[in-house]
Structure formats: C-alpha cells, structure tokens
TIBA-779827 format. One record per residue: residue in three letters; x, y, z of N, C-alpha, C, O in turn. Coordinates in steps of 0.05 Angstrom, whole numbers. Each point is the difference from the previous one (the first is absolute). Example, Ala and Ser with C-alpha at 12.3 -4.5 7.8 and 13.67 -1.06 7.14 Angstrom:
% TIBA-779827
residu;n.px;n.py;n.pz;ca.px;ca.py;ca.pz;c.px;c.py;c.pz;o.px;o.py;o.pz
ALA;264;-114;156;-18;24;0;18;24;0;21;0;13
SER;-28;21;-27;16;24;1;-15;22;14;10;22;4
END
This chain:
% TIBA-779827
residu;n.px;n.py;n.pz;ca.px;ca.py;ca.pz;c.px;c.py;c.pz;o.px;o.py;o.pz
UNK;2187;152;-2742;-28;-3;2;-10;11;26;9;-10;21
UNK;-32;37;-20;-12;-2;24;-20;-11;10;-21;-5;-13
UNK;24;-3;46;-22;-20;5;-10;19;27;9;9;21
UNK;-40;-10;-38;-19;13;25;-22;-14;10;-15;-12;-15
UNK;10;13;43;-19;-10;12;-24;15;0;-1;22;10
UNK;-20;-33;-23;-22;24;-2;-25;-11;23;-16;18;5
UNK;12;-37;5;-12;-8;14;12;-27;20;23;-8;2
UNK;-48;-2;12;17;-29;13;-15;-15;0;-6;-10;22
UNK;-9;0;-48;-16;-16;0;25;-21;-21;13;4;-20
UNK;-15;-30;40;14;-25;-9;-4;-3;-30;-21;9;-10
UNK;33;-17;0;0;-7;-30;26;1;-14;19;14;4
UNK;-23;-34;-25;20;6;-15;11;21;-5;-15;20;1
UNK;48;-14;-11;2;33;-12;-15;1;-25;-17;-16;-7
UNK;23;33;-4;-10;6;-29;26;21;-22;9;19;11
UNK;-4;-24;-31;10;26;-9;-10;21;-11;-13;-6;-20
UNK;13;41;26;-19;13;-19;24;19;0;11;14;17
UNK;-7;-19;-48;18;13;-12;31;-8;7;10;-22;0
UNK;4;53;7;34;-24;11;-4;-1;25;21;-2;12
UNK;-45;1;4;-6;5;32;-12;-28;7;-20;-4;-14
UNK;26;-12;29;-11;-18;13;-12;15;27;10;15;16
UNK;-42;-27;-17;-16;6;20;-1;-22;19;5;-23;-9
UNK;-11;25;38;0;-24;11;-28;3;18;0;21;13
UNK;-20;-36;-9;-22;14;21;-5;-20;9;-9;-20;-10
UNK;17;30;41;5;-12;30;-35;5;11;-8;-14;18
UNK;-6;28;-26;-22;-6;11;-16;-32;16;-2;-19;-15
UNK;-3;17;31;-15;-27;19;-28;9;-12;-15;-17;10
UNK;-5;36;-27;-20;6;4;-11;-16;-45;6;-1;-24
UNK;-16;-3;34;-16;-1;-40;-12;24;-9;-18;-2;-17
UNK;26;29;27;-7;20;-7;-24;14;20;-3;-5;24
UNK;-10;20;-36;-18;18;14;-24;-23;18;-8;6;23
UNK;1;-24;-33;-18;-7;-4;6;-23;24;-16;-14;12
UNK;37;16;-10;13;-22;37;-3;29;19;-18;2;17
UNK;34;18;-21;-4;26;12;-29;0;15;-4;-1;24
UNK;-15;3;-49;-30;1;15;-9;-12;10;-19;6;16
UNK;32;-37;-24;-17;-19;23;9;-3;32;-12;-5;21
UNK;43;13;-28;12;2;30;-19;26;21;-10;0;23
UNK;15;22;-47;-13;24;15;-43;-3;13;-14;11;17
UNK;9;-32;-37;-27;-4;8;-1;-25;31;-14;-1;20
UNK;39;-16;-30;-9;-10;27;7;14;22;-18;-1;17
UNK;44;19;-7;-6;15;18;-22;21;15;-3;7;23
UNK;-12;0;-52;-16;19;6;-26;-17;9;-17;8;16
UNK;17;-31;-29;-26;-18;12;14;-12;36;-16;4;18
UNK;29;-11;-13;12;-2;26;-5;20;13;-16;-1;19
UNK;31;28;-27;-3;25;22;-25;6;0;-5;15;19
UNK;-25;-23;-39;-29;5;9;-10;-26;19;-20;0;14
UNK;32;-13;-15;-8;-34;16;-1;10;28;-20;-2;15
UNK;46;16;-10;18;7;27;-12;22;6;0;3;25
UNK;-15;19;-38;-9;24;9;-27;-9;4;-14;13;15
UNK;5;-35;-27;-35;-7;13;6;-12;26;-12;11;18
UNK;29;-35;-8;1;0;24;5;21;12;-6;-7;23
UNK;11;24;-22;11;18;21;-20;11;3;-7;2;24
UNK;-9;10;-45;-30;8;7;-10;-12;10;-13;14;16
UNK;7;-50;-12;-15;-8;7;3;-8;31;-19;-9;13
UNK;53;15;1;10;-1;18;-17;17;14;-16;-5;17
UNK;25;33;-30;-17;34;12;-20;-6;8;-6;5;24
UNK;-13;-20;-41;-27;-5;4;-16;-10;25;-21;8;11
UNK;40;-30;-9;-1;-23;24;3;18;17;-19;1;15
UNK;40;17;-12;17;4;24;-28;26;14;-11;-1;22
UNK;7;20;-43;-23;14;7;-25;-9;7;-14;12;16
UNK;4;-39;-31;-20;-14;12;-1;-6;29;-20;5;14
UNK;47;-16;-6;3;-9;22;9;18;21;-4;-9;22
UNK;14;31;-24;-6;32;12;-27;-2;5;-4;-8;23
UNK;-13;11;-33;-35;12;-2;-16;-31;10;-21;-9;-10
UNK;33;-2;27;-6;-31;9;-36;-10;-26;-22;-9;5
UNK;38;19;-35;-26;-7;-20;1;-25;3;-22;-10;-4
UNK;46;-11;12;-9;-26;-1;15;-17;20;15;12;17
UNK;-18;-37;-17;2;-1;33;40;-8;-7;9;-2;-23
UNK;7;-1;46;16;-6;0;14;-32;-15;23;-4;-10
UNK;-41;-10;13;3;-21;-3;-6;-8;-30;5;-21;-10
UNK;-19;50;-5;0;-3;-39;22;18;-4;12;-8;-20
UNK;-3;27;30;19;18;-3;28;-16;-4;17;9;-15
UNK;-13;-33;29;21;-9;4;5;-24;-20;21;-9;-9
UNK;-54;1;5;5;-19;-27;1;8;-23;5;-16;-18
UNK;-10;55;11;8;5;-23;26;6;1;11;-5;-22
UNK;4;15;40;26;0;4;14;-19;-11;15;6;-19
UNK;-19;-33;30;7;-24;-6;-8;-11;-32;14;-18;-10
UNK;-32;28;-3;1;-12;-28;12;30;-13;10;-1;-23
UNK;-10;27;38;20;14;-16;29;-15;-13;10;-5;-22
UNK;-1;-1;55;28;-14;2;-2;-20;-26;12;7;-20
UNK;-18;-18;20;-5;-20;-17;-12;11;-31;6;-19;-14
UNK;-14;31;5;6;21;-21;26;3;-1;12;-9;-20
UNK;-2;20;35;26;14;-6;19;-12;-3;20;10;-9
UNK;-22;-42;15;15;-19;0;16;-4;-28;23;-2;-10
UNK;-60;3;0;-1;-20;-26;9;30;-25;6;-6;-23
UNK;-5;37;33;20;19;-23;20;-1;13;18;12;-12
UNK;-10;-23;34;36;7;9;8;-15;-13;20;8;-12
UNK;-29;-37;4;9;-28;-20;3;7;-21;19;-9;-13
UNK;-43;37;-5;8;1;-24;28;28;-7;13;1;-20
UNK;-10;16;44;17;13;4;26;-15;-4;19;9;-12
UNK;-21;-34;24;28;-6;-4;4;-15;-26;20;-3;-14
UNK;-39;-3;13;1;-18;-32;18;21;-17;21;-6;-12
UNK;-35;33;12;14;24;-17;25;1;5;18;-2;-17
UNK;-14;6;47;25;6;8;24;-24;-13;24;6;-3
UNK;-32;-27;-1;21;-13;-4;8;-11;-33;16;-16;-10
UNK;-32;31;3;9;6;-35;26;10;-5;10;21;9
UNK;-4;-33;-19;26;14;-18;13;17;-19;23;4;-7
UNK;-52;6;0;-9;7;-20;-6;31;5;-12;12;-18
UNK;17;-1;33;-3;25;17;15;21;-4;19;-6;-15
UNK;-20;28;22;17;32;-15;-1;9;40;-12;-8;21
UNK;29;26;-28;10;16;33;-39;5;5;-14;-19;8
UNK;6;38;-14;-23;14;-3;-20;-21;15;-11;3;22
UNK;8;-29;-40;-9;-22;6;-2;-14;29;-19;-3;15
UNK;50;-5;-12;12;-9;22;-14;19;28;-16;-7;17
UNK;30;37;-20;-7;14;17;-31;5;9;-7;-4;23
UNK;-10;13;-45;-35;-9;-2;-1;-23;24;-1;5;24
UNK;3;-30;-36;-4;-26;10;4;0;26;-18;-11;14
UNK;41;24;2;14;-5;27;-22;23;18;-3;-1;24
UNK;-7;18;-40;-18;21;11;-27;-10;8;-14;6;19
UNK;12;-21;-35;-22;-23;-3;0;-20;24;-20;-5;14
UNK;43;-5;-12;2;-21;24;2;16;19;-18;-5;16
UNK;29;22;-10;-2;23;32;-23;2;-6;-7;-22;7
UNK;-15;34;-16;-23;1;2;-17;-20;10;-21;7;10
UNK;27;-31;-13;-5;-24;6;6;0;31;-18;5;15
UNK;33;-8;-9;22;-9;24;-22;34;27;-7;0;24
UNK;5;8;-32;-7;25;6;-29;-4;12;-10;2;23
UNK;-1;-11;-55;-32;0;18;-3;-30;11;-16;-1;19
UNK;27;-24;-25;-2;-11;22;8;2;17;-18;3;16
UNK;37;-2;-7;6;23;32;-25;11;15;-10;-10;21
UNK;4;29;-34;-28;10;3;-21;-14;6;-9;-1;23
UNK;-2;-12;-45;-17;-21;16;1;-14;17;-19;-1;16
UNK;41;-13;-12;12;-17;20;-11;7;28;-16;-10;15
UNK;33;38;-17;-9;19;26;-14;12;6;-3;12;21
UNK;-14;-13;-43;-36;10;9;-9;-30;10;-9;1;23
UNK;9;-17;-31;-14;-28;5;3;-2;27;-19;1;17
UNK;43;-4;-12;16;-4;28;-10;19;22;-4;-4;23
UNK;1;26;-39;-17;23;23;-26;-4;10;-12;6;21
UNK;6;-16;-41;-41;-5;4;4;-28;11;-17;-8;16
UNK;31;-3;-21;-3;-31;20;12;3;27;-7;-18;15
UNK;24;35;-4;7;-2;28;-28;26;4;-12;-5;22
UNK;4;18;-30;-13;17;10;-27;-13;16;-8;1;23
UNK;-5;-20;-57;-16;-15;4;9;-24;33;-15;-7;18
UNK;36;1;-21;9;-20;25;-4;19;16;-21;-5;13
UNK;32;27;-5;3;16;24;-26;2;10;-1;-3;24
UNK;-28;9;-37;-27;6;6;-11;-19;10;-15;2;19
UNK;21;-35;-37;-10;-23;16;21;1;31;-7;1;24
UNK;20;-1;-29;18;-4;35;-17;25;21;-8;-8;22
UNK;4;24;-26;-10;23;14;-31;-8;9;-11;8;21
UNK;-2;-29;-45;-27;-12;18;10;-10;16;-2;14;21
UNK;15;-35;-18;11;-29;5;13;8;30;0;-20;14
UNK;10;39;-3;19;6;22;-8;21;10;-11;18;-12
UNK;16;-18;41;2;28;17;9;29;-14;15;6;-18
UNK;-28;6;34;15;35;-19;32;-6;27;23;7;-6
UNK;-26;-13;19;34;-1;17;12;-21;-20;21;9;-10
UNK;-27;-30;1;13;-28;-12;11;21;-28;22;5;-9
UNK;-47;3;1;13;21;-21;30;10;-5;19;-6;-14
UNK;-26;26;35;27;15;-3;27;-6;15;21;14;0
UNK;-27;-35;10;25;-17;10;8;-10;-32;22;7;-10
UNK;-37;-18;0;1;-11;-29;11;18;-21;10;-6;-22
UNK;-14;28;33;8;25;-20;27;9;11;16;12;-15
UNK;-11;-16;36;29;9;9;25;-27;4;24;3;5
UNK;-34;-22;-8;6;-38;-15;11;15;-27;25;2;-1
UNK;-36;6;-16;8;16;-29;16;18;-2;18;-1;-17
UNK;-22;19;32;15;21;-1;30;-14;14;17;2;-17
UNK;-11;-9;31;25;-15;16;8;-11;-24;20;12;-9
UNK;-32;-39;-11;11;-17;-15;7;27;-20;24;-1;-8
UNK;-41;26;-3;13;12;-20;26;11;2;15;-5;-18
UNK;-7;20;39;17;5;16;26;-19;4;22;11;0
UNK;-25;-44;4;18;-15;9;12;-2;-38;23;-4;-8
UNK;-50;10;-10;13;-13;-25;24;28;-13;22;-4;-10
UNK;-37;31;17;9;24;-2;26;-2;4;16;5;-19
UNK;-9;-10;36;33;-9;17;9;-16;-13;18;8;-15
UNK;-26;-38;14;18;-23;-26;12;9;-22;23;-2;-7
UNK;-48;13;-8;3;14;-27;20;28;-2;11;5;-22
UNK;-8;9;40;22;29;15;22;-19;-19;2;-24;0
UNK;18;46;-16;25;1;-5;15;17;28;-15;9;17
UNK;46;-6;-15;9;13;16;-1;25;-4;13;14;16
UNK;-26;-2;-34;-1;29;3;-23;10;14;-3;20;15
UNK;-16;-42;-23;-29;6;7;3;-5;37;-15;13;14
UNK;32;-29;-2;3;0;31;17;18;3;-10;19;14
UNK;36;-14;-23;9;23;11;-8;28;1;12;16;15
UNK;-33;-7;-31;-21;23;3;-11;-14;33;7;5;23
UNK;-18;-15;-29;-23;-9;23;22;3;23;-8;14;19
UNK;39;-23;-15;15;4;20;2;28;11;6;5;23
UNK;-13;15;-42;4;26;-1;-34;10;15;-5;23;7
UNK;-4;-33;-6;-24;13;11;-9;-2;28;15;-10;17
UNK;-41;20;-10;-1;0;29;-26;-23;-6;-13;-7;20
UNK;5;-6;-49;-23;-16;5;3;-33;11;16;-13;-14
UNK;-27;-1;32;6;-13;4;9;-28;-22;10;-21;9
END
C-alpha cells in the first residue's frame, strides 16, 4: 500500500483507492489561510498608521506647530496605542496554528513594534530634557549653565568608560587622546 502525505492539516487518514491519504494540515483550509493572512495585514496597517502618526508629531514638533508639552502628550497616548497592537501582535504570535510564512510575518511585526517604540521613547525623552534644559537656562546663570553642561559632559564620559569593553580601552591606550 502507498501512503502519501498530501497536506498537514490534522485529521483522520482516509483511504482513496489502494492509497491512504493522511492531511497533517493545522489550517481548515483556505478560509483559516485568509483569516490568518487578514489579521496580519490588518496589524501591519494598525502599525503603519502609528508610524505616520509618529512622523507627524515628530514634524509638528520640528516646526514648534505645538507647544512641547502637547507634543509629548501625543507621544505618550501614541505609546499607549501601540501598547494595546503589540498585545494583539502577540495574541497572533502565540497561535499555534501558524505556517513558517506566518510565524516569520508575525516576528516582522513585533520588530516593527519594538522599533517604533524605541522611537518614540526617544523622541519623548528628547523633547522633555530639551524642554528641561530651556527651563534650567531661565532659572540659572549663563556661567551656572555651562558648568552644568560640562557636570554632563564629565558624567557622559565617566559612563562612556564603565560601559568600554577591553577593546574599546585598549584602542584608547593606543592614542594620544587623553
């Protein structure tokens, strides 16, 4: 008797003819196919409107169109957007029910994720020390300043060095910089 695998969708075998079929399928046919393939594609539009709407911000707040302090709260309900598709990202991701194609999609999906919050993160973070740096600059001497600015530059420097593997000092051994 030959036995062929014609798919891999779970199920009983069947006999057709002197051939037993066996289909290993995980999918109920086309019609799981499309729904898998629609929710990615509704995900990857979820993920491409934030990112527009990241752009948006980020150019708004280039062109000081609004003040720092809305810039940073749309940031912040971005984040929070993105929260609530990284949740449904993983919901996908952790189906079982998934094909390579799938899997791989999905993981493209979460770097995309992982990516633009990053991004935001570090726009937010930029416009809020920036915003800090302008209040301190009323608030203090232009000397208190830049004592204050070289206070920074020292700590970046002291962290520069912690963070140094030995390759990264033994270059530095090799140089004439202090």
């Amino acid at each position: 008797m030959n036995h062929t695998l014609t798919s891999t969708k779970p199920s009983p075998s069947r006999r057709a003819g002197n051939e037993e079929v066996v289909d290993l399928s995980p999918h109920s046919g086309d019609g799981h196919a499309q729904h898998i393939r629609s929710l990615r594609q509704s995900l990857a539009d979820t993920i491409d409107t934030l990112s527009g709407r990241l752009l948006s911000i980020i150019r708004s707040g280039a062109r000081w169109a609004m003040p720092v302090e809305d810039v940073t709260a749309e940031l912040t309900a971005l984040s929070d957007d993105l929260k609530r598709c990284y949740r449904r990202v993983r919901e996908v991701d952790e189906r079982t029910d998934l094909d390579y194609d799938d899997t791989t999609a999905v993981k493209r999906l979460d770097d995309y994720c992982i990516w633009l919050f990053h991004k935001i993160h570090l726009e937010r973070l930029f416009l809020e020390k920036f915003a800090l740096e302008a209040k301190l600059r009323g608030l203090v001497s232009e000397d208190a300043f830049r004592i204050y600015e070289a206070l920074l530059e020292a700590e970046d420097e002291e962290h520069r060095l912690l963070t140094s593997g030995a390759d990264k000092i033994r270059e530095q051994l090799l140089t004439n910089d202090r």
